[in-house]
C-alpha positions as CSV (number, residue, x, y, z in Angstrom):
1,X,19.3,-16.8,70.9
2,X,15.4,-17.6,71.3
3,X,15.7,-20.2,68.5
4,X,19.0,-22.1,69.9
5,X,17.0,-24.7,71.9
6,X,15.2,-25.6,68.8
7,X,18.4,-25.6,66.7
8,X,19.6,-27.9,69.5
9,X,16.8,-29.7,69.3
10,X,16.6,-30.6,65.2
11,X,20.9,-31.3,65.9
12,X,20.4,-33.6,68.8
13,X,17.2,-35.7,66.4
14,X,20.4,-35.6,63.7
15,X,22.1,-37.3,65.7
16,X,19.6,-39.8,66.7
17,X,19.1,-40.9,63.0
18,X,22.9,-40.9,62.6
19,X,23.3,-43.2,64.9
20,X,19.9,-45.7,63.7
21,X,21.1,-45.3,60.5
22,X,24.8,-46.6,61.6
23,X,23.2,-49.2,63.8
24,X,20.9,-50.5,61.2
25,X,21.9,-49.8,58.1
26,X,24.3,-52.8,57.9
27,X,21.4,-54.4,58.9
28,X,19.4,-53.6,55.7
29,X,22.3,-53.4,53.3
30,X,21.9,-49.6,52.9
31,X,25.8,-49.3,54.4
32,X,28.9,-52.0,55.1
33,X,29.6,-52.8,58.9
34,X,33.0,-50.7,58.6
35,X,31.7,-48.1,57.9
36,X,28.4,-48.4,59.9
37,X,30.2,-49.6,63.7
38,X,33.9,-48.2,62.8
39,X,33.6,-44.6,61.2
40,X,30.2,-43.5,62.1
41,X,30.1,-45.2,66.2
42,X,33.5,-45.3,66.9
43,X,35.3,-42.8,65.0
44,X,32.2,-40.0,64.6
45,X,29.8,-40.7,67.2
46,X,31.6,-39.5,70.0
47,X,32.6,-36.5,68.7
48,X,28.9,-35.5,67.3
49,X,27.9,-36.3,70.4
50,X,30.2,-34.0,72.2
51,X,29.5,-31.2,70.2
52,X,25.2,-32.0,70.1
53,X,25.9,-32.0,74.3
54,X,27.7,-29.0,73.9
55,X,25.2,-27.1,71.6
56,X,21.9,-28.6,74.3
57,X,23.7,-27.2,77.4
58,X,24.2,-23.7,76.4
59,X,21.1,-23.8,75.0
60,X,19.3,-25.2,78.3
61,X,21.5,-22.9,80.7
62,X,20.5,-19.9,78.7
63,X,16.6,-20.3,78.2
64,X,16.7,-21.0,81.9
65,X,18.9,-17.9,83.0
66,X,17.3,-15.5,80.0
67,X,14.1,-17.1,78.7
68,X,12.2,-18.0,76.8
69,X,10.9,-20.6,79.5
70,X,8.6,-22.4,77.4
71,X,11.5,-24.0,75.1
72,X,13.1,-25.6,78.2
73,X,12.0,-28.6,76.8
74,X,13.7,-28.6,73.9
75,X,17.2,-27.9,75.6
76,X,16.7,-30.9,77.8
77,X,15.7,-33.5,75.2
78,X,18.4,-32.3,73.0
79,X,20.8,-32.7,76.1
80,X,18.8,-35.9,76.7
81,X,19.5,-37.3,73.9
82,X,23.3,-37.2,73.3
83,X,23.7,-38.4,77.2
84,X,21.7,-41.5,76.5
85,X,23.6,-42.2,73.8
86,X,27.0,-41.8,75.3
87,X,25.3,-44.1,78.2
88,X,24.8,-46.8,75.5
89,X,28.6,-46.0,74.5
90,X,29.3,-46.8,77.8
91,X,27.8,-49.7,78.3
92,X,29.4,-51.2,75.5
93,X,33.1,-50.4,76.4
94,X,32.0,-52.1,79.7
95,X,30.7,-55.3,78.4
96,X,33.4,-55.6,76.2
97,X,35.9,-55.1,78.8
98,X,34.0,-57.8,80.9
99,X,34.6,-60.6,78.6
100,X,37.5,-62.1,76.9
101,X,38.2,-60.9,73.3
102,X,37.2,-63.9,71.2
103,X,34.2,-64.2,68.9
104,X,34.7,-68.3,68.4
105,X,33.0,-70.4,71.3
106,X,32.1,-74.1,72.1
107,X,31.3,-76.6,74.1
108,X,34.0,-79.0,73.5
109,X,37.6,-77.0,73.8
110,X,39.4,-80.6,73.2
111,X,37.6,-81.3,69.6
112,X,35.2,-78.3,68.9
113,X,32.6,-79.3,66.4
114,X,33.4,-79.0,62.6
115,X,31.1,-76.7,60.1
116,X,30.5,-78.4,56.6
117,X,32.7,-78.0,53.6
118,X,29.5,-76.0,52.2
119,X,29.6,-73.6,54.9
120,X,33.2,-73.1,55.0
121,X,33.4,-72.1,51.8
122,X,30.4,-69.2,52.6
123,X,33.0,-68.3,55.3
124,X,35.7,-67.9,52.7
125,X,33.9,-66.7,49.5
126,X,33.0,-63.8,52.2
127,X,36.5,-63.1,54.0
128,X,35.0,-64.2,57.4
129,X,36.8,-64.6,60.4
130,X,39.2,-67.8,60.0
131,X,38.1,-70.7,61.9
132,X,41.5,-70.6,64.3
133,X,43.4,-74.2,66.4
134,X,41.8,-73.7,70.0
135,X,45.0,-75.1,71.2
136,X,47.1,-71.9,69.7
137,X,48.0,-69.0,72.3
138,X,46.2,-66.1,70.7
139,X,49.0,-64.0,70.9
140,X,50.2,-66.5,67.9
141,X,47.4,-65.6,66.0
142,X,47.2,-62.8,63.5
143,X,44.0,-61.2,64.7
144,X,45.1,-61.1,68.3
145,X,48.4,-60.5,67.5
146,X,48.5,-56.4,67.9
147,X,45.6,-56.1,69.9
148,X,46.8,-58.6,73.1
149,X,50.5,-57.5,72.7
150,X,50.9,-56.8,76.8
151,X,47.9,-58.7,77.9
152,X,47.7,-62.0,80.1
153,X,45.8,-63.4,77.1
154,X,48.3,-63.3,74.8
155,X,49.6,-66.5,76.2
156,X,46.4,-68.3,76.7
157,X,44.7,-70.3,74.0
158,X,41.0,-71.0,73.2
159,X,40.3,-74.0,74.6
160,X,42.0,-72.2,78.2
161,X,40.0,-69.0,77.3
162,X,36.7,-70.3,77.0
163,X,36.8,-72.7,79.8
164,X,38.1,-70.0,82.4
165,X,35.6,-67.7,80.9
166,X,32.4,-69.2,80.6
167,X,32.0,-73.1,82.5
168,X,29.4,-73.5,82.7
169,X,29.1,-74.3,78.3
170,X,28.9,-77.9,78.7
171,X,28.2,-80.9,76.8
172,X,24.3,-82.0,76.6
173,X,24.1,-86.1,77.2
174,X,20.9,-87.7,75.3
175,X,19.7,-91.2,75.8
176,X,17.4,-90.9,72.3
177,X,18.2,-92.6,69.1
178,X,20.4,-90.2,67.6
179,X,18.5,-89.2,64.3
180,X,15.4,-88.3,66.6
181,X,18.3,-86.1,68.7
182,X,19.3,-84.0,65.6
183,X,15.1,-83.4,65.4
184,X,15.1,-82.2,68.3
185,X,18.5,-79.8,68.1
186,X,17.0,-78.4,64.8
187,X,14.1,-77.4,66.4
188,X,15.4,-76.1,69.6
189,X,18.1,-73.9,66.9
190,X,14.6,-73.1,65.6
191,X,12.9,-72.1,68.8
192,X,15.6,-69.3,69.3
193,X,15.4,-67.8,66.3
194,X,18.2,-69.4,64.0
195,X,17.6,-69.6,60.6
196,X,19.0,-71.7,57.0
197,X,19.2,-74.7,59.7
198,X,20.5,-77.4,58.0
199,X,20.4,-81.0,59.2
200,X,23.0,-84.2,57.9
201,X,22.1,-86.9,59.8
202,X,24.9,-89.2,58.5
203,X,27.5,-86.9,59.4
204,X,25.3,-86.2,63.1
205,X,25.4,-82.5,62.9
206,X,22.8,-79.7,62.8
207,X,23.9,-76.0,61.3
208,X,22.2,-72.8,61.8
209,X,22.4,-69.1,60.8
210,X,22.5,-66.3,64.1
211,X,21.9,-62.6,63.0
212,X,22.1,-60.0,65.9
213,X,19.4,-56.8,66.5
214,X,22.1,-54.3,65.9
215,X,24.7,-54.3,63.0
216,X,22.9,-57.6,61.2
217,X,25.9,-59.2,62.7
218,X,25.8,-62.8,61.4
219,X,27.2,-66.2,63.3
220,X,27.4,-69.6,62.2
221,X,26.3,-72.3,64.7
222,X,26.9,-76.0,64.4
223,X,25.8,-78.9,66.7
224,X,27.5,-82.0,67.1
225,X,25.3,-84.9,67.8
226,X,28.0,-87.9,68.5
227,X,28.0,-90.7,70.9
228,X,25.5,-90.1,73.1
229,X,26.3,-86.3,73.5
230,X,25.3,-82.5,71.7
231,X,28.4,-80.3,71.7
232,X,27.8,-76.6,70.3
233,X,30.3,-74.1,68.4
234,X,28.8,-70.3,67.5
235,X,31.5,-68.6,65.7
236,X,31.2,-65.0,64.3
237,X,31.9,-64.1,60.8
238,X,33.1,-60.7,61.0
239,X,35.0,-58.5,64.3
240,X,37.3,-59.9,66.8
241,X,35.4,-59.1,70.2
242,X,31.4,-60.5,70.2
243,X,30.9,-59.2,73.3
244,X,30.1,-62.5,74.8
245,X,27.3,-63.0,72.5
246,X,28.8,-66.2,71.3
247,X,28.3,-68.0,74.5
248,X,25.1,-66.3,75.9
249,X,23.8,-67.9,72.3
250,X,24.8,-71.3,73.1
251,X,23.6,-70.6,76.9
252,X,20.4,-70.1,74.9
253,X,20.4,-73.0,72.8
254,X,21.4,-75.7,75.6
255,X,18.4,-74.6,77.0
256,X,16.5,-75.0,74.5
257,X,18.0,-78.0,74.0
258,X,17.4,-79.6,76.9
259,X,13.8,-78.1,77.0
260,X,13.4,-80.1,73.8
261,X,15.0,-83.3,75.2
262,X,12.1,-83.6,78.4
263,X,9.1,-83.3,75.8
């Protein structure tokens, strides 16, 4: 019984690197996303953290009700441990029940920039997410199909989506020749940490690569420099929510933007 806060302790580190090696690994290639965010979070991690809670709590109650005292310690980082993680679970479920389900996102709902034939085809070569009609009710389309069945969203499209949900994603006006614009956008993509940005200043756009802390989660980004005004689409490859990470990006890059603009 002496030894059960350290037992608790070396389960409760397990779990710790199960859950950096789930978070990362897709990161680093060692594991797919699937099986990274869908078996080992969703499907596993909750129940090894149960069971690591579990463990830490007897193990706590006991060394504090029979001794040893000295390995208190242990019991309460082992119980620390789990409950962060579950926090972090938490917070999760919470921001993704905060924002609206989609993981395609632009500026202009009416006409959404286009991505070049070179990157739709990387799209397609790697089974990412289709590039869907903003004007579609997602309840029409196949990924949303299921998972809006009874929801209010089911009859609302993109274009609706996005402008109810996030506003304030507006079009950027410039009054700058327009090849010294697309400079500009490629450096501002730049200054937030895109990368492969690729510039066609006959065609006015600028394209950039997003890949996100946890998971490796990769986006394509495409500006639209047209007529005296920069529209932005950040579409995710893979998953159907982003957790709003879509449109805090192009939050990001208008402001970067814009910061380049008044140099």
């Amino acid at each position: 019984m002496a030894k059960l806060p350290k037992y608790a302790l070396w389960l409760a580190l397990a779990l710790l690197l199960w859950f950096a090696v789930a978070i990362f690994g897709p990161k680093f290639g060692v594991i797919d996303w699937q099986t990274g965010l869908g078996t080992m979070v969703r499907t596993a991690g909750p129940i090894f953290i149960g069971v690591t809670a579990l463990l830490a709590l007897v193990a706590l109650v006991l060394v504090l009700w029979k001794g040893p005292r000295p390995q208190w310690w242990k019991a309460a980082l082992a119980l620390a441990i789990p409950a962060a993680l579950m926090a972090g679970l938490a917070w999760v479920a919470d921001r993704a029940a905060s924002v609206p389900p989609i993981h395609d996102v632009s500026t202009d709902t009416a006409n959404p920039p286009s991505f070049s034939a070179a990157t739709i085809a990387q799209r397609e070569e790697m089974g990412a997410n289709p590039l869907n009609d903003y004007q579609t009710p997602l309840g029409q389309l196949e990924p949303w199909q299921e998972a809006l069945a009874d929801s209010p969203l089911a009859g609302k499209s993109h274009a609706r989506v996005i402008g109810e949900s996030f506003p304030e994603l507006q079009p950027i006006p410039f009054d700058i020749p327009r090849d010294q614009a697309i400079a500009r956008v490629s450096a501002a993509m730049s200054d937030i940490g895109l990368t492969d940005i690729r510039s066609d200043v006959q065609a006015g756009t600028v394209e950039g690569t997003a890949e996100t802390f946890a998971f490796g989660f990769k986006d394509d980004v495409v500006a639209r420099v047209q007529d005296g005004v920069i529209d932005l689409r950040s579409v995710s490859r893979v998953g159907l929510s982003d957790l709003g990470y879509n449109a805090a990006r192009l939050r990001e890059l208008s402001d970067a933007i814009e910061a380049r603009l008044n140099d």
